[in-house]
Structure formats: structure tokens, C-alpha cells
N, C-alpha and C positions, 0 to 999 in steps of 0.2 A: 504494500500500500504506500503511495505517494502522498503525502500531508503538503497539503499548501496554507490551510487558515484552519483556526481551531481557537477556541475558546470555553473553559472549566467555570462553570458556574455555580453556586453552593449546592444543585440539586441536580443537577445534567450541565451539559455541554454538548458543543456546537461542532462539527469537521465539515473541513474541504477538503478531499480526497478523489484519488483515483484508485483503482481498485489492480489494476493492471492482470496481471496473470493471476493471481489465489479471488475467489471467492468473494466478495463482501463479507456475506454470513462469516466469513472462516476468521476473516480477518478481525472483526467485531466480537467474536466470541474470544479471541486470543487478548484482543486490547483491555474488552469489560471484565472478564473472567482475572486477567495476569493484573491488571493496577488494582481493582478491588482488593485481590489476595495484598499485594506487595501494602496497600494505604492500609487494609485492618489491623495488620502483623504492627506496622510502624506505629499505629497511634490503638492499639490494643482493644482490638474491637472484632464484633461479630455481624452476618448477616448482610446486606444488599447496600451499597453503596451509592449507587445510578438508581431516578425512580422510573420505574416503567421499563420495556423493552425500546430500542431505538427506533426511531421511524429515518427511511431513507429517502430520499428524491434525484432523479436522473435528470443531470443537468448539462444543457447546449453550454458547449462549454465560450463560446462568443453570442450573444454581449456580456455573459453571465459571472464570468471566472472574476474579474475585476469589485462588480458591484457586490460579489456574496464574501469575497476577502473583507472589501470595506465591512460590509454590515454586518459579518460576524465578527472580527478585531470591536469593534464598538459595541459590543453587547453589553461588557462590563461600565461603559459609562452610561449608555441608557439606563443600565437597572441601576447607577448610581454606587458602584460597587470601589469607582475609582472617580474622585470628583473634573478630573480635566485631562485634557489629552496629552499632557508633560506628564501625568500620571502614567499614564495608560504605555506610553512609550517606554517606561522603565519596570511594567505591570508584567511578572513573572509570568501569569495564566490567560496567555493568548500568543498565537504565533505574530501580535503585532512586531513585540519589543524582538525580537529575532531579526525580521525584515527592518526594522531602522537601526539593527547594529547595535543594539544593546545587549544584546545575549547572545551566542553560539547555539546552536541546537545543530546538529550534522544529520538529524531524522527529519527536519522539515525542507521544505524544498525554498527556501524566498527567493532564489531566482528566477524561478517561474515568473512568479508577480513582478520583482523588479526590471526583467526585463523589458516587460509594456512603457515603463517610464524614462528609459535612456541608455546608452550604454557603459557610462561611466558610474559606477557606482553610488559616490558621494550626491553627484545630482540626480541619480535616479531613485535615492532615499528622499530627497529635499521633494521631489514630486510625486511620490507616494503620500508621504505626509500632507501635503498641501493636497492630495486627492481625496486622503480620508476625511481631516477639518472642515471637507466641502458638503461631507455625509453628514455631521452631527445634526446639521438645521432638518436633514429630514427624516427622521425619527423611524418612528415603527413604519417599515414597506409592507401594504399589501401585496405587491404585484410579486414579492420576495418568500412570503409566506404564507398567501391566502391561498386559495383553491386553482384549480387548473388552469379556469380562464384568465382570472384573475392575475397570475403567474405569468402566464403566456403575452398577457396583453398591457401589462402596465397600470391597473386598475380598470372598476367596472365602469367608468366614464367611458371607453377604449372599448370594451366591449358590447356595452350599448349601444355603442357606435354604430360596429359592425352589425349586429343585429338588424337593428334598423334597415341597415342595406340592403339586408339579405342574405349576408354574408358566412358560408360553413366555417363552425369554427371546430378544428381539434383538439382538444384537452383532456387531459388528467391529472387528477392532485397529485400524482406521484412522480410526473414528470415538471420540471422549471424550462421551459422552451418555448421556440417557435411554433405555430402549430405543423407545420412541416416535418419540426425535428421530432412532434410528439406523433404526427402518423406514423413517421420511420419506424418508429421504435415499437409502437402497437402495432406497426404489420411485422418487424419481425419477430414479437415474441406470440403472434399467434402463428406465425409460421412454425416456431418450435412448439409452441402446444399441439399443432394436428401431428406433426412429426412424433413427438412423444405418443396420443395416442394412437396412431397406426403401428408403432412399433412396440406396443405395449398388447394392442389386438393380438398381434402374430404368438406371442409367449404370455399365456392368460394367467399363469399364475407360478408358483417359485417352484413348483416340484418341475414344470417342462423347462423354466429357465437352469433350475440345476443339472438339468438330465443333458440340457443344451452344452453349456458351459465347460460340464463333465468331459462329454465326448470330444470337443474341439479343443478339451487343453490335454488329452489325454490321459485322465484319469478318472476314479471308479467314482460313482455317485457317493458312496458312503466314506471315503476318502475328504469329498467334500466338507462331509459334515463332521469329521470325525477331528476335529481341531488337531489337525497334522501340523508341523510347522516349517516343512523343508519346501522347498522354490517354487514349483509350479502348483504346488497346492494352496500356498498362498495364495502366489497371484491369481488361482481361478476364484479362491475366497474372497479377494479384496473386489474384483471384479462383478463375481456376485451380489458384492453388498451394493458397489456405485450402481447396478443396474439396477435392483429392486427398490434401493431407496430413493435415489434422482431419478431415476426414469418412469417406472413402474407406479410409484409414490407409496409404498408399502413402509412401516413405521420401523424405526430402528429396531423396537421390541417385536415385532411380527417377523423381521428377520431372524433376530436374534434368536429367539424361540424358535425356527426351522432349522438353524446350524448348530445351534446347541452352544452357544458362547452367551456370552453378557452384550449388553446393549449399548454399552460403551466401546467395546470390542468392535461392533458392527459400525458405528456410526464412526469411529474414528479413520477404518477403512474408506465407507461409502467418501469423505471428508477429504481424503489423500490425494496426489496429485492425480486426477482422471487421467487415464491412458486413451489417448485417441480414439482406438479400435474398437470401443470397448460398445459403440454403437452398434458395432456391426456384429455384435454377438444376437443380437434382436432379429436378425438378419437371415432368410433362409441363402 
């Protein structure tokens, strides 16, 4: 995961990220799970850290990447958490003080950002800074964090607009976009859902995916199950599990309970780097 803006707030926090090759999910249960442990150990404490589960939004990354660094670095002075932005610049719990060279962090990326503003460094801090103090006057953004249309279009003045016209709009709350960039992405992930379920038709349930699995890795169905731990029974086992849980949608314990291991066992498999091929097991 690439970090570009982020911000820790007394009860959640804010990221800019890219997700790159691992998972979201993967990456967020390694972040929430591993500082929880490491913050209760340090200040001698028990139980949930973060409230709630995280919510995500897929975002066009032009016009977008600029204006969501600003408005998350400034979270901590909207809620008043830091009174001015000479604060907020030397304020440890945001990737602001990073990007104007107050702090080191080698895990965030502030090049990113600061390359939009110059290529010399010293002046392409002086206009970031001078980009963000432009933000404060405008406070809570709908168009940043209200609903799809609302997201897409700059507020509902913008979408009324179009309405009136006539005008099709595409949106979802969980995409921040053009409406273009949010067709793009709702045609391809229904493209992957009819793909999942035709491939999920052909191997209707885990005894023909194991019997599948068995034969093309070369080994005996009860081998599968028989929590062996040498090479290719692994890999038919890990294989096994990325199919049945990501493709198929079958529950880590529903697997777990057919191979005969624990549900952490199963899911850390299904979790692991996916093997390309591993489609075409679904596959006559």
C-alpha cells in the first residue's frame, strides 16, 4: 500500500492510498489489527481501538488526488484539534507535517503531492502550503463526502442542474468520480461478477471442486483433506481455499469444516498471494 494523506483522529482516521498489488481488505486488516495490538501493549489496555469497521471509496485519481490530501491534512483543525495551521505543520498525526518537511516518514509517499506544485522542492512546499490555507475558508465539502452524485458533481446545485436538462447521471457512494470514471468501474466489476458466477455454475459445490483440483494437481482427494504439508498438496490446498472463498463465496468456516483444519488456516490461504491460474481450475 502507497500512503499519500492520512490523518488519526481521537476515534478513526482518514487515508489516501493506493492499494497497488495486495488487496485493500489485506492491507487494512494488517494496518487495524498490527497498531491496535502494538497502541494497547504501549498504553496497557484491552479491546477495539478504531470504532466501527472502515468504509472505502474508489477515487478518479485527477481532479481528486490534490483536493482529498488538502481536506484530509485539515481535519485536525476543522475539529479544532490543532488551533492554526503553524500548528498543524509541526502536528505529528497527519501526513501534512511530512510533506512540508517537518518530519521524515520513509512509509509515506509526499512526493506524489509535491510534485503537482514544482520541481524544486523548497518552492514546491511554499505552494502546497499556500494550496492548503486556500482550503480552510471552505470547510466541511459535500461534493468530498456526501453521496455519489453529490461526489461526482460538486454539490446538488451541479446536479440539479443536470437534471433539469435531462441529463444521465452515473453515480455511487462508493465511488468519488467523474460519472465516466464511475460507469468504468461498475461495468467492470459487473463484468467480474457474471464471470464469477458462470465459473462458479460449472463446479457447484466443494466436493466437484476438490475432486477437480485433486486430479489436475495430481493427487488423491483424501490427501487433500488430510492436512499433508509437503508441496503440491499444499498448493492444491491453498488453491482450494482462494477458489471456494473468493470465487465461489463459500465462508472460511464452510471450508474449513470440509478440509478438516481451523478457519484461520483456510482464510489465511484463500488471503495469500493468488496464483494467476488458479481461474482456470473452474475451467473444463
Amino acid at each position: 500500500m502507497i500512503v499519500y494523506a492520512w490523518a488519526l483522529m481521537p476515534n478513526h482516521f482518514h487515508l489516501l492510498a493506493r492499494t497497488a498489488t495486495q488487496r485493500l481488505s489485506k492491507s487494512m486488516r494488517k494496518l487495524l489489527t498490527g497498531y491496535a495490538v502494538s497502541y494497547n501493549r504501549r498504553h496497557n489496555r484491552y479491546g477495539h481501538l478504531f470504532q466501527n469497521r472502515y468504509r472505502s471509496i474508489v477515487c478518479e485519481k485527477d481532479p481528486y488526488f490534490l483536493e482529498l490530501t488538502r481536506y484530509i491534512h485539515l481535519n485536525p483543525l476543522r475539529a479544532g484539534i490543532v488551533k492554526s495551521l503553524e500548528e498543524l505543520n509541526g502536528y505529528h498525526w497527519t501526513g501534512h507535517s511530512a510533506i512540508v518537511g517537518r518530519v521524515e516518514r520513509a512509509w509515506q509517499d509526499t512526493e506524489a503531492v509535491l510534485q503537482y506544485f514544482g520541481e524544486m522542492r523548497r518552492e514546491a512546499i511554499s505552494r502546497y502550503e499556500f494550496f492548503v490555507r486556500d482550503g480552510v475558508s471552505q470547510g466541511h465539502r459535500e461534493d468530498l463526502v456526501g453521496g455519489g452524485l453529490i461526489r461526482s458533481f460538486g454539490g446538488w446545485s451541479q446536479v440539479l442542474s443536470l437534471r433539469r436538462k435531462g441529463t444521465k447521471i452515473a453515480s455511487d457512494e462508493r465511488i468519488l468520480g467523474s460519472s465516466e470514471f464511475v460507469r468504468l468501474l461498475l461495468s467492470e466489476a459487473e463484468e467480474r461478477q457474471k464471470e464469477t458466477l458462470r465459473l462458479s455454475a460449472q463446479v457447484c459445490d466443494l466436493t466437484s471442486l476438490a475432486r477437480r483440483i485433486a486430479k489436475r494437481e495430481g493427487i488423491a482427494e483424501s490427501e487433500l483433506r488430510s492436512g499433508g504439508k509437503y508441496g503440491n498438496v499444499v498448493r492444491a490446498r491453498r488453491l482450494f481455499c482462494q477458489l471456494a472463498v473468493k470465487t465461489m463465496g463459500y465462508s472460511g468456516a464452510e471450508v474449513a469444516r470440509f478440509l478438516g483444519v481451523t478457519t484461520s488456516a483456510v482464510n489465511r490461504s484463500a488471503n495469500s498471494e493468488e496464483m494467476p491460474e488458479t481461474m482456470d481450475y473452474l475451467q473444463e
